[in-house]
Biotite code that builds the C-alpha atoms (Angstrom):
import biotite.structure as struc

atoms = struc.array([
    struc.Atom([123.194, 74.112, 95.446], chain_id="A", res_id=1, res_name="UNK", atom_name="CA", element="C"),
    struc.Atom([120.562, 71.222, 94.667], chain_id="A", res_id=2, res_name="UNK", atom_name="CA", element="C"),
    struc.Atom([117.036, 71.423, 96.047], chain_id="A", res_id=3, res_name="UNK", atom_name="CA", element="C"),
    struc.Atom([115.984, 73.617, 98.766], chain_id="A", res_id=4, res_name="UNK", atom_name="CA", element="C"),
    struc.Atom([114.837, 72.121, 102.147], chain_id="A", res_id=5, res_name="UNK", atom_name="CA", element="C"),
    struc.Atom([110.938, 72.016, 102.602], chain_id="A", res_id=6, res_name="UNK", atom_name="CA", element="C"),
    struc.Atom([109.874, 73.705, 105.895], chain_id="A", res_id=7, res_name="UNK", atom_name="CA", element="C"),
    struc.Atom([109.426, 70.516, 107.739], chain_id="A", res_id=8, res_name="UNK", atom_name="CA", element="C"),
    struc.Atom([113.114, 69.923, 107.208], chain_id="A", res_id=9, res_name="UNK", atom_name="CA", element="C"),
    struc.Atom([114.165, 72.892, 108.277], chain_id="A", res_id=10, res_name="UNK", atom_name="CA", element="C"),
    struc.Atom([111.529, 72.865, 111.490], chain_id="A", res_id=11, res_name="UNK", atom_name="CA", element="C"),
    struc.Atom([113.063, 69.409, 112.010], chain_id="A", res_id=12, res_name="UNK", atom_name="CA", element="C"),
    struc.Atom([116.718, 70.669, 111.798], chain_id="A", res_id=13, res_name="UNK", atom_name="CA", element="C"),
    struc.Atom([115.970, 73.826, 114.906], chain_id="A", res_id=14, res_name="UNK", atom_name="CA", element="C"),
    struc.Atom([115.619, 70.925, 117.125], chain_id="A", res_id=15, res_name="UNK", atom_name="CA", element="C"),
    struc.Atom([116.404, 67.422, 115.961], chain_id="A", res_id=16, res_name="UNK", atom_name="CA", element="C"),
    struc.Atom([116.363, 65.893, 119.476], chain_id="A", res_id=17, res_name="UNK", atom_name="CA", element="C"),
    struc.Atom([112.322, 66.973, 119.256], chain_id="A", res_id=18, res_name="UNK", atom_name="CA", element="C"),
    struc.Atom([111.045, 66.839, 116.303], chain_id="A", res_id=19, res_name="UNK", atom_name="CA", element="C"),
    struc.Atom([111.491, 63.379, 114.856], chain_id="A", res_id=20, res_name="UNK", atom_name="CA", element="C"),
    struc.Atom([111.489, 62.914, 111.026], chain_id="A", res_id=21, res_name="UNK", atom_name="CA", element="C"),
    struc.Atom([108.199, 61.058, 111.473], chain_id="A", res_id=22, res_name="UNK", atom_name="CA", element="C"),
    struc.Atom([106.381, 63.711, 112.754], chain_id="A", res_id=23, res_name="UNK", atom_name="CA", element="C"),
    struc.Atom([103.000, 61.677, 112.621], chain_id="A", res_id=24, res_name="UNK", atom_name="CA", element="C"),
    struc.Atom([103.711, 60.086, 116.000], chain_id="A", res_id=25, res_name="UNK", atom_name="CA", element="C"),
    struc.Atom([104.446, 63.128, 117.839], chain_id="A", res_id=26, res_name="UNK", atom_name="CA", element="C"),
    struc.Atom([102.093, 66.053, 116.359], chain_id="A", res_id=27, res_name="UNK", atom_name="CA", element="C"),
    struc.Atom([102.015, 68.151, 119.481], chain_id="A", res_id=28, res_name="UNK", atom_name="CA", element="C"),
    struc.Atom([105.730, 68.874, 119.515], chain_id="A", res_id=29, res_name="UNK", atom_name="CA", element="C"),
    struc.Atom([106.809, 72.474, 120.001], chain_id="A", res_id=30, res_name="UNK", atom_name="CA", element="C"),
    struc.Atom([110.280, 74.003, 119.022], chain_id="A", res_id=31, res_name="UNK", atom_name="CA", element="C"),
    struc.Atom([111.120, 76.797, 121.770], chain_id="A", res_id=32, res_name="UNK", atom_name="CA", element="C"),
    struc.Atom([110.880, 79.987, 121.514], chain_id="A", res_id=33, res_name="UNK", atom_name="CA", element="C"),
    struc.Atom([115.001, 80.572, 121.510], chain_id="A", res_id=34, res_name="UNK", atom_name="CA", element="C"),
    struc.Atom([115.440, 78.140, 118.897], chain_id="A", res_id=35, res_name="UNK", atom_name="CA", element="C"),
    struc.Atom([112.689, 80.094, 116.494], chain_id="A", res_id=36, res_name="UNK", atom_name="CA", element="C"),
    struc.Atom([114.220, 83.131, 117.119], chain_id="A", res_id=37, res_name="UNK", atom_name="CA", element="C"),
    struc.Atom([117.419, 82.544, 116.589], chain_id="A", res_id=38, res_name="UNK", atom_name="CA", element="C"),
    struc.Atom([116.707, 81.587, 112.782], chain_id="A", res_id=39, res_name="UNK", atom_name="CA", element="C"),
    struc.Atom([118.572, 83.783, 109.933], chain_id="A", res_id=40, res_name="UNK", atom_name="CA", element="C"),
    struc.Atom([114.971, 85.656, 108.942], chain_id="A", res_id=41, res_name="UNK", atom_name="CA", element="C"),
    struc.Atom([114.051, 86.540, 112.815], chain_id="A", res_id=42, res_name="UNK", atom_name="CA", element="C"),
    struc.Atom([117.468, 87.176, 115.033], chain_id="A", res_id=43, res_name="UNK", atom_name="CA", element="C"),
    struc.Atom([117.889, 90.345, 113.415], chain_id="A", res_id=44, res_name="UNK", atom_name="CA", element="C"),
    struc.Atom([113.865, 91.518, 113.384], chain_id="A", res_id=45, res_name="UNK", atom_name="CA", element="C"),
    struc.Atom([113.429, 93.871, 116.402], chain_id="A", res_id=46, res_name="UNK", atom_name="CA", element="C"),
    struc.Atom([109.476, 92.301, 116.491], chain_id="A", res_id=47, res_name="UNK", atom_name="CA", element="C"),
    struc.Atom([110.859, 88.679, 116.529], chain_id="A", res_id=48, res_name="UNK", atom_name="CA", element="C"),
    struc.Atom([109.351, 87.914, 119.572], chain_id="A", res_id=49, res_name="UNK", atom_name="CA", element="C"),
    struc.Atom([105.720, 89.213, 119.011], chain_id="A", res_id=50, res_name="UNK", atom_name="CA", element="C"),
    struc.Atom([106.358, 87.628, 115.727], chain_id="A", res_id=51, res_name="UNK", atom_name="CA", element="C"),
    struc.Atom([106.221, 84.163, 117.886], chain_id="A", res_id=52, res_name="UNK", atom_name="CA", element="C"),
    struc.Atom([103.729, 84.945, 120.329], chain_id="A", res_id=53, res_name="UNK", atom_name="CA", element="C"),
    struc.Atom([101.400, 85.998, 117.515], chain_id="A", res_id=54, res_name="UNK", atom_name="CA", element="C"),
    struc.Atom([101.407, 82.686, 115.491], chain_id="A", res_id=55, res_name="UNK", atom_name="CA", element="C"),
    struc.Atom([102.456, 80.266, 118.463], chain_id="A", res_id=56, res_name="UNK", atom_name="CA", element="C"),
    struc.Atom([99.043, 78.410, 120.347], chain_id="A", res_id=57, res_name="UNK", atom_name="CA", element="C"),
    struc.Atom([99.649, 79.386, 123.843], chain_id="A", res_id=58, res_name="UNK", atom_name="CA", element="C"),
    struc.Atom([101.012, 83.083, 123.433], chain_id="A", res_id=59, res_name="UNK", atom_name="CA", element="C"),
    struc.Atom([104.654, 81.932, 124.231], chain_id="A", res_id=60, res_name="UNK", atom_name="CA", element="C"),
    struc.Atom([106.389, 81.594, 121.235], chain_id="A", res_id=61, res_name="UNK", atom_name="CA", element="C"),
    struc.Atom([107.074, 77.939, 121.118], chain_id="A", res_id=62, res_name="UNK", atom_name="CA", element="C"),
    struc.Atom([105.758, 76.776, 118.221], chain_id="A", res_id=63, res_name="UNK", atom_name="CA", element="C"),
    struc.Atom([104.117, 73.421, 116.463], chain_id="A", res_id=64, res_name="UNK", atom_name="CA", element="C"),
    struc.Atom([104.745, 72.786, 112.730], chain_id="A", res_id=65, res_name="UNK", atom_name="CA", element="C"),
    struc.Atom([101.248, 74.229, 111.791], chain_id="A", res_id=66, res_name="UNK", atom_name="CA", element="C"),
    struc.Atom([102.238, 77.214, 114.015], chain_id="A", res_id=67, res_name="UNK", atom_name="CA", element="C"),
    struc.Atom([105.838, 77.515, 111.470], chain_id="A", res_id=68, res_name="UNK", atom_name="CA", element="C"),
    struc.Atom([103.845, 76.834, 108.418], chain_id="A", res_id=69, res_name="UNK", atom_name="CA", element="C"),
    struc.Atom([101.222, 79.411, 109.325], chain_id="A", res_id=70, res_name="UNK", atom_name="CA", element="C"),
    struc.Atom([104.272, 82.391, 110.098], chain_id="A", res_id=71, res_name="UNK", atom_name="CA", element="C"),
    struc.Atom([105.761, 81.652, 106.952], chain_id="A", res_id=72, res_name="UNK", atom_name="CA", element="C"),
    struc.Atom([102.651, 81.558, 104.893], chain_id="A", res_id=73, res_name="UNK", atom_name="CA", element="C"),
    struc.Atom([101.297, 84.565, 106.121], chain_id="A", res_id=74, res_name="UNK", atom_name="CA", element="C"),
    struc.Atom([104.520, 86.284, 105.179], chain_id="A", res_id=75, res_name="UNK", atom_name="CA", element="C"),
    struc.Atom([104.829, 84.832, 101.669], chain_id="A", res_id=76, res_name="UNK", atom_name="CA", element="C"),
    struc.Atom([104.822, 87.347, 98.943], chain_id="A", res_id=77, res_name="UNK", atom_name="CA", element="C"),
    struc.Atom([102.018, 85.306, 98.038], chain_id="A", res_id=78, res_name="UNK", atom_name="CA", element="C"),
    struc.Atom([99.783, 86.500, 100.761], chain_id="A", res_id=79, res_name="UNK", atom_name="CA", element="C"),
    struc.Atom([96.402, 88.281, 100.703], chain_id="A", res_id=80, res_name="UNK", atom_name="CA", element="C"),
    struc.Atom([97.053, 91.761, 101.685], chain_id="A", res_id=81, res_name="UNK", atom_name="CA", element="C"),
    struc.Atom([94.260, 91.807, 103.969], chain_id="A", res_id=82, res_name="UNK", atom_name="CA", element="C"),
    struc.Atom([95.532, 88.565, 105.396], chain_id="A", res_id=83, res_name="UNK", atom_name="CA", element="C"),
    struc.Atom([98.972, 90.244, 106.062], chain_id="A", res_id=84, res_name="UNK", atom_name="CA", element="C"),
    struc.Atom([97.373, 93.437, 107.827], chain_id="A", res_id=85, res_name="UNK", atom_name="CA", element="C"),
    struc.Atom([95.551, 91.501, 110.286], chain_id="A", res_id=86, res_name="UNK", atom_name="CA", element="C"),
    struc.Atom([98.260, 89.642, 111.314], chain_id="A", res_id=87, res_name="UNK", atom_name="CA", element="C"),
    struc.Atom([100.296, 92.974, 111.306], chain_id="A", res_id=88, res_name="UNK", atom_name="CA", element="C"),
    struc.Atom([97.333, 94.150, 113.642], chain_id="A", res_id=89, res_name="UNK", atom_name="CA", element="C"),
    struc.Atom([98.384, 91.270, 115.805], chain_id="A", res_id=90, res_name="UNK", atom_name="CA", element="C"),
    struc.Atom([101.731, 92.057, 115.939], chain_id="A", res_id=91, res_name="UNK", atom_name="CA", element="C"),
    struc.Atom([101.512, 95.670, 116.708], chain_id="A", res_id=92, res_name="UNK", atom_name="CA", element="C"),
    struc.Atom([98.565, 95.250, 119.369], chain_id="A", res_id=93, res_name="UNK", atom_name="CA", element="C"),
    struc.Atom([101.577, 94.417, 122.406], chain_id="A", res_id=94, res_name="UNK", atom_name="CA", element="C"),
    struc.Atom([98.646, 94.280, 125.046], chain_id="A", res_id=95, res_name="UNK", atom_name="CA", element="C"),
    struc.Atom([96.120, 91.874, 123.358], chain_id="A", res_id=96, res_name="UNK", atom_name="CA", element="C"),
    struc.Atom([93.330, 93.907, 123.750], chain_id="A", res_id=97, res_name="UNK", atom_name="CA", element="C"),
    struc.Atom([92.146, 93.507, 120.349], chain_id="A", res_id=98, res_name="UNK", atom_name="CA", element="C"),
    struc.Atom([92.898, 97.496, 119.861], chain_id="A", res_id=99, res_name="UNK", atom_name="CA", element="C"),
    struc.Atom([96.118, 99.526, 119.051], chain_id="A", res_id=100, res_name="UNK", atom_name="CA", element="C"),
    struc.Atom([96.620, 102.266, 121.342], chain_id="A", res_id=101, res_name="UNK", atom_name="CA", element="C"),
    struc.Atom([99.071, 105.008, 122.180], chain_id="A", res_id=102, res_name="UNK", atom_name="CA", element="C"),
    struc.Atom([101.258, 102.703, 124.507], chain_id="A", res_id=103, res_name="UNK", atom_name="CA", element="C"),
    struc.Atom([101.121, 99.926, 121.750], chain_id="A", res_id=104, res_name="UNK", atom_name="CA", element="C"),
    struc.Atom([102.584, 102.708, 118.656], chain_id="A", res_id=105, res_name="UNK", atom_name="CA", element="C"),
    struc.Atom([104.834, 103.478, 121.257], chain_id="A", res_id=106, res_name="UNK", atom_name="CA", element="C"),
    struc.Atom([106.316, 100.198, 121.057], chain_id="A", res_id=107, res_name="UNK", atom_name="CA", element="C"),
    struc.Atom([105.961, 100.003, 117.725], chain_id="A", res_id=108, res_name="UNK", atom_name="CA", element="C"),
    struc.Atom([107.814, 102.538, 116.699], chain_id="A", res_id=109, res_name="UNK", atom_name="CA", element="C"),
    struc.Atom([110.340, 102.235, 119.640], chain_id="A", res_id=110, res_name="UNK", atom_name="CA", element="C"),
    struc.Atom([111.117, 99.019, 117.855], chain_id="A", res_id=111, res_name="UNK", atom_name="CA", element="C"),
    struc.Atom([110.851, 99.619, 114.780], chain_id="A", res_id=112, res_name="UNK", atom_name="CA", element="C"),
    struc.Atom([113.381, 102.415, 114.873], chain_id="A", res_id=113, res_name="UNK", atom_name="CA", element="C"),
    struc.Atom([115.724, 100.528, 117.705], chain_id="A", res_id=114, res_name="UNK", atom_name="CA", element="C"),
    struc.Atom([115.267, 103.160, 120.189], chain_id="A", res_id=115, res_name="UNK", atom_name="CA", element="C"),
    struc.Atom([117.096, 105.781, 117.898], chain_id="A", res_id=116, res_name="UNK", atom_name="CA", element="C"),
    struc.Atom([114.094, 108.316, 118.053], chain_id="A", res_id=117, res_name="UNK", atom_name="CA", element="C"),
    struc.Atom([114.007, 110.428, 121.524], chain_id="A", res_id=118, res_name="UNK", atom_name="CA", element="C"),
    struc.Atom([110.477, 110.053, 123.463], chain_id="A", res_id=119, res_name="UNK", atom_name="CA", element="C"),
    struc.Atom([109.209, 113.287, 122.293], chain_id="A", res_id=120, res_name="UNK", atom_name="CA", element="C"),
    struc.Atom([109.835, 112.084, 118.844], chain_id="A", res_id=121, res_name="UNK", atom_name="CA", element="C"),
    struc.Atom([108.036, 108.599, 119.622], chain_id="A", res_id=122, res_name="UNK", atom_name="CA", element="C"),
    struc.Atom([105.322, 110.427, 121.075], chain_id="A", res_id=123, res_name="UNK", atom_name="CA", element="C"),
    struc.Atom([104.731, 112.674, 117.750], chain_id="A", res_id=124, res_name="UNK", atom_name="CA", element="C"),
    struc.Atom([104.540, 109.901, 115.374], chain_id="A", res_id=125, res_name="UNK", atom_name="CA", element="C"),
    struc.Atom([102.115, 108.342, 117.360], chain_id="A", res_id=126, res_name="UNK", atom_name="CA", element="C"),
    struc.Atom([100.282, 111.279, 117.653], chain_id="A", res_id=127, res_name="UNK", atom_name="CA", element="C"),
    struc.Atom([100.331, 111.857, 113.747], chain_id="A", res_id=128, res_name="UNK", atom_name="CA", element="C"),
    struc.Atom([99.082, 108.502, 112.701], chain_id="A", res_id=129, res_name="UNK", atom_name="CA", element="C"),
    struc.Atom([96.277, 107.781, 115.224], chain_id="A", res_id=130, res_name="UNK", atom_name="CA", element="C"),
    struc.Atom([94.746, 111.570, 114.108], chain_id="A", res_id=131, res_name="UNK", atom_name="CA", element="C"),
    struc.Atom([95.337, 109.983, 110.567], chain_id="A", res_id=132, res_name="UNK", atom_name="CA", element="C"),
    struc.Atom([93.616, 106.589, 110.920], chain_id="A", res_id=133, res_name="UNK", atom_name="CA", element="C"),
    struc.Atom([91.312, 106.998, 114.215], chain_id="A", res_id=134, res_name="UNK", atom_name="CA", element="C"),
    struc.Atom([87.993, 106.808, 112.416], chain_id="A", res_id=135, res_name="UNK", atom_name="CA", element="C"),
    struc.Atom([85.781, 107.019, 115.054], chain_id="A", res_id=136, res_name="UNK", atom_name="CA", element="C"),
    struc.Atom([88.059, 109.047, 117.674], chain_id="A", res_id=137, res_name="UNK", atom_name="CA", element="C"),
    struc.Atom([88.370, 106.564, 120.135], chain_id="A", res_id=138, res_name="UNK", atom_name="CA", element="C"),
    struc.Atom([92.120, 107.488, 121.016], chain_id="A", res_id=139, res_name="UNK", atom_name="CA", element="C"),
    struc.Atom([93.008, 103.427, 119.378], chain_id="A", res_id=140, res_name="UNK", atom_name="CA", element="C"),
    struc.Atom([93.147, 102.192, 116.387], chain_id="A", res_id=141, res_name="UNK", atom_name="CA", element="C"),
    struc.Atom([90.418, 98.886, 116.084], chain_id="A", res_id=142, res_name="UNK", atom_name="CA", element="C"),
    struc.Atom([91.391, 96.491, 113.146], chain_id="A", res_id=143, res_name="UNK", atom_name="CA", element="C"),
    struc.Atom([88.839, 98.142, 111.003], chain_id="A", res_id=144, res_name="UNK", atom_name="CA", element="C"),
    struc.Atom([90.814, 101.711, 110.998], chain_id="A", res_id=145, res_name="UNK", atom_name="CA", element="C"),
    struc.Atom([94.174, 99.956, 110.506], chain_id="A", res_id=146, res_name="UNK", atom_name="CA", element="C"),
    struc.Atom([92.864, 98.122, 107.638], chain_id="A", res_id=147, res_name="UNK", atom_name="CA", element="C"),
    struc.Atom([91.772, 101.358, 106.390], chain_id="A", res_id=148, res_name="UNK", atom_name="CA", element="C"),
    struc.Atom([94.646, 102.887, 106.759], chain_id="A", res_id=149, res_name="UNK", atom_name="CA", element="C"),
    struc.Atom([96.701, 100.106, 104.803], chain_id="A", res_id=150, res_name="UNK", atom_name="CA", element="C"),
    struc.Atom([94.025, 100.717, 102.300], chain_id="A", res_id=151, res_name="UNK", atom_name="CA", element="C"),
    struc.Atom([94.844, 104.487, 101.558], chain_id="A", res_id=152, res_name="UNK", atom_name="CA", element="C"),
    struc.Atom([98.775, 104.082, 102.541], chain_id="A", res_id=153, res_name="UNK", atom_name="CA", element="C"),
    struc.Atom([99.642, 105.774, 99.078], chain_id="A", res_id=154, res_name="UNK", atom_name="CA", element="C"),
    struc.Atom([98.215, 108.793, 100.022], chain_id="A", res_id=155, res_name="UNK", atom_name="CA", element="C"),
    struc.Atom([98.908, 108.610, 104.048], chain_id="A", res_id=156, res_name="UNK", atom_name="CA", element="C"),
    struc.Atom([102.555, 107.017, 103.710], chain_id="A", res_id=157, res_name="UNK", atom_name="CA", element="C"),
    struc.Atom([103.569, 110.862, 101.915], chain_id="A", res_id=158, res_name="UNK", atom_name="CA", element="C"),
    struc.Atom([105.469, 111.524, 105.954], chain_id="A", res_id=159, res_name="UNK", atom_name="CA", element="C"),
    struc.Atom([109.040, 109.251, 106.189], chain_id="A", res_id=160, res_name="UNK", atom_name="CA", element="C"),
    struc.Atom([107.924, 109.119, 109.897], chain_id="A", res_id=161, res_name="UNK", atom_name="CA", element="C"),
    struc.Atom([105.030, 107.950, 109.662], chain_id="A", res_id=162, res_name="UNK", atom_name="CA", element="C"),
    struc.Atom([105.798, 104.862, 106.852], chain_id="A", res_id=163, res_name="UNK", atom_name="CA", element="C"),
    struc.Atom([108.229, 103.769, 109.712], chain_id="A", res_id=164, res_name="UNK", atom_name="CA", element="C"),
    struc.Atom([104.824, 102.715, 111.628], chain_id="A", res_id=165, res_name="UNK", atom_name="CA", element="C"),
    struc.Atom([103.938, 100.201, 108.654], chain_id="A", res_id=166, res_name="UNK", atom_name="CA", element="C"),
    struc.Atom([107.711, 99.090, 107.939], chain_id="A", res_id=167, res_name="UNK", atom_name="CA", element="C"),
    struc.Atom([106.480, 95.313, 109.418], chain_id="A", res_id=168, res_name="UNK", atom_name="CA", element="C"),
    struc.Atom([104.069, 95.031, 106.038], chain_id="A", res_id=169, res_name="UNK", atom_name="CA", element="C"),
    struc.Atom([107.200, 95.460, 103.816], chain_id="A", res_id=170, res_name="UNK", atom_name="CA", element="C"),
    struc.Atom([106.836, 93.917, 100.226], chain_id="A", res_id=171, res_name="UNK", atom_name="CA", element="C"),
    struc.Atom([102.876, 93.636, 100.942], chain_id="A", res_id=172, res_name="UNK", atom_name="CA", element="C"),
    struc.Atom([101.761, 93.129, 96.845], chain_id="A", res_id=173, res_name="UNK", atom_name="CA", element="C"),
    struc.Atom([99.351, 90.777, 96.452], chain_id="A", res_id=174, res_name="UNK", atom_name="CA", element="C"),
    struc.Atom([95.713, 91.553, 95.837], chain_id="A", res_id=175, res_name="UNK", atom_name="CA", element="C"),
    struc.Atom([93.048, 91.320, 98.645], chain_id="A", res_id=176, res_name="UNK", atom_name="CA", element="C"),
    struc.Atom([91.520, 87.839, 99.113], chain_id="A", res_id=177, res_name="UNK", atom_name="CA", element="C"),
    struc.Atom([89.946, 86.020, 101.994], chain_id="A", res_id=178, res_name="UNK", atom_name="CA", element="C"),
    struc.Atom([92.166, 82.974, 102.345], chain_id="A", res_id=179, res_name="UNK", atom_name="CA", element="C"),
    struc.Atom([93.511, 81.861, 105.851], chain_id="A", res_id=180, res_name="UNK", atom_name="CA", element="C"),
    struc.Atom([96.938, 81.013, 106.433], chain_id="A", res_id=181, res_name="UNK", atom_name="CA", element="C"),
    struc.Atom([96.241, 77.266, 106.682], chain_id="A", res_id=182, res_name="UNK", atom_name="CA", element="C"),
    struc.Atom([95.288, 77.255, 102.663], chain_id="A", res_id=183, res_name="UNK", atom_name="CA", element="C"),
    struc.Atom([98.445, 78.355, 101.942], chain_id="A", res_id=184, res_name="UNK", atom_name="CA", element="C"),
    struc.Atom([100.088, 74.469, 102.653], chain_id="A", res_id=185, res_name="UNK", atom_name="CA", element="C"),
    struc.Atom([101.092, 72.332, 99.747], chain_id="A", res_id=186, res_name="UNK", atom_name="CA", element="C"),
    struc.Atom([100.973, 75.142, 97.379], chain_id="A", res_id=187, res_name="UNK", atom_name="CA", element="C"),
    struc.Atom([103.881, 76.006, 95.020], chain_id="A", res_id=188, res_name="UNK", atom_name="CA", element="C"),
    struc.Atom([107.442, 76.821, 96.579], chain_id="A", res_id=189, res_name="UNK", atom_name="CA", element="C"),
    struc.Atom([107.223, 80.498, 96.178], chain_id="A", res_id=190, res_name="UNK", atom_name="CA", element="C"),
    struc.Atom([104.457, 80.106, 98.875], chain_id="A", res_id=191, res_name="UNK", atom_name="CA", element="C"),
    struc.Atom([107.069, 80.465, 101.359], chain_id="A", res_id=192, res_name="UNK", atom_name="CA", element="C"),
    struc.Atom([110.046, 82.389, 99.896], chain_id="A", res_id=193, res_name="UNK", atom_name="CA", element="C"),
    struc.Atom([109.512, 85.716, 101.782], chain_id="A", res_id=194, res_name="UNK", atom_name="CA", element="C"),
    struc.Atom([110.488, 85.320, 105.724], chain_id="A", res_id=195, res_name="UNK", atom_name="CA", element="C"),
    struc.Atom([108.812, 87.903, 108.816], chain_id="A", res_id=196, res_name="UNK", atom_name="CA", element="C"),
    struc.Atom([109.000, 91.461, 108.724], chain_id="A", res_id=197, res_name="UNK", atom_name="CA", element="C"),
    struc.Atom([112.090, 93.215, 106.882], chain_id="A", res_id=198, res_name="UNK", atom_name="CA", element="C"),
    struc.Atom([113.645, 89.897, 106.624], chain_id="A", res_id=199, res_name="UNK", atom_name="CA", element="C"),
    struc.Atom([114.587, 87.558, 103.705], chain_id="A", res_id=200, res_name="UNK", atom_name="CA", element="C"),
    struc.Atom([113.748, 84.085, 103.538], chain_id="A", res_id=201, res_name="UNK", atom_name="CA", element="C"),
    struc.Atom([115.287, 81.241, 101.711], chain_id="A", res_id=202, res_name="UNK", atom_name="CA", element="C"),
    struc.Atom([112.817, 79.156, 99.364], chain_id="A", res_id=203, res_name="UNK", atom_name="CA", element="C"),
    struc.Atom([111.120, 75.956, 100.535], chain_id="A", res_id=204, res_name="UNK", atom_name="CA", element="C"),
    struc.Atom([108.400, 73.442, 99.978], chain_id="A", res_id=205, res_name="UNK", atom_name="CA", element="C"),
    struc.Atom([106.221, 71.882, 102.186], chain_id="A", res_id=206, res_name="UNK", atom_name="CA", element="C"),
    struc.Atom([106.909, 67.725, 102.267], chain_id="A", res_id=207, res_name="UNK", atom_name="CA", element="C"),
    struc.Atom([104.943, 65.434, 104.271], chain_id="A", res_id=208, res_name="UNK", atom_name="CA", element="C"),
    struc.Atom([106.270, 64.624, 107.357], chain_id="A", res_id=209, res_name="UNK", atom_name="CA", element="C"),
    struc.Atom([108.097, 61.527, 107.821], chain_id="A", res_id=210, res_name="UNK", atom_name="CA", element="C"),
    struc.Atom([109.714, 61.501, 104.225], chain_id="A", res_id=211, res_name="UNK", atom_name="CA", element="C"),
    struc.Atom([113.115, 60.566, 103.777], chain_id="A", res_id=212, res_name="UNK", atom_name="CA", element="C"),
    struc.Atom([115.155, 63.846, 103.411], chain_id="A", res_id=213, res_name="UNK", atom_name="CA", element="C"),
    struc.Atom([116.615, 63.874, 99.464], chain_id="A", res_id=214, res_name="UNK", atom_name="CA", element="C"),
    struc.Atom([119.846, 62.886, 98.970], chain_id="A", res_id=215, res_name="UNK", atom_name="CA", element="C"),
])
């Protein structure tokens, strides 16, 4: 199949007409939102769309090339576990108030189940994991207690209802470490083989901007 297409390429490829292949001369590009989402590792994620509003600038989803290379490097296999909770924080926190509450699991698990559970059913998970992970009884989980919770998941994860609330950390192995997203660039490909939330990504590398594509 010959070499994979670095990330720039396949930025480049969502929307030719905007990104040029040298990027240098037009840095604050953004690929829309539809365009993102409609990619083979997000169409099918039911969290797509907080997926993009978490890692674009503005909130909307339309995204720069540091905004791409930061969503896929936070979702490498590669990434600190801590790194990949507090993005996961991000995700699940719907309002932006910098908490998880009751209304945010709600839509958590609404989505993460596709609507298939019936309110009451919502409204016990919910229930179940902030009386697990509430550490200070607040009613909301702060990023502290859902850290902590991620911490002791081998012992809290024992309900099937319950791991659905942490299904967006799938495949979360790597040890702790305090790295940001942004160190993650120019490192080796398998950097950014593992796509969003219960998705599958294809491999890629990171090329400067404005190189010829290989033939």
């Amino acid at each position: 199949m010959g070499s994979h297409r670095g990330l720039f390429y396949r930025y480049q490829d969502l929307a030719p007409q905007l990104v040029p292949l040298d990027y240098t001369s037009c840095p604050d590009v953004k690929v829309p939102y539809e365009l993102i989402g409609s990619m083979p590792e997000l169409k099918d994620n039911p969290f797509r769309q907080r997926i993009a509003q978490v890692f674009s600038d503005d909130g909307d989803g339309h995204m720069t090339l540091d905004n791409f290379l930061d969503m896929f490097s936070v979702m490498s296999e590669m990434a600190p576990r801590d790194l990949k909770a507090y993005y996961a924080f991000k995700i699940y926190d719907f309002n932006d108030d910098g908490y998880i509450c009751a209304w945010d699991l709600e839509q958590t698990v609404t989505k993460l189940t596709r609507g298939e559970l019936s309110a009451e059913e919502v409204s016990l998970v919910c229930e179940k994991v902030l009386g697990e992970a509430d550490g200070d009884h607040d009613g909301r989980l702060s990023l502290e207690d859902f850290q902590n919770m991620i911490l002791r998941a081998p012992d809290f994860l024992s309900g099937q209802r319950v791991q659905l609330c942490l299904a967006v950390l799938g495949g979360i192995k790597a040890p702790t470490g305090g790295l940001r997203a942004s160190e993650y660039r120019g490192r080796p490909a398998t950097c950014f083989c593992t796509s969003p939330p219960s998705t599958s990504a294809s491999e890629g590398t990171v090329e400067k901007p404005g190189q010829r594509r290989p033939a």
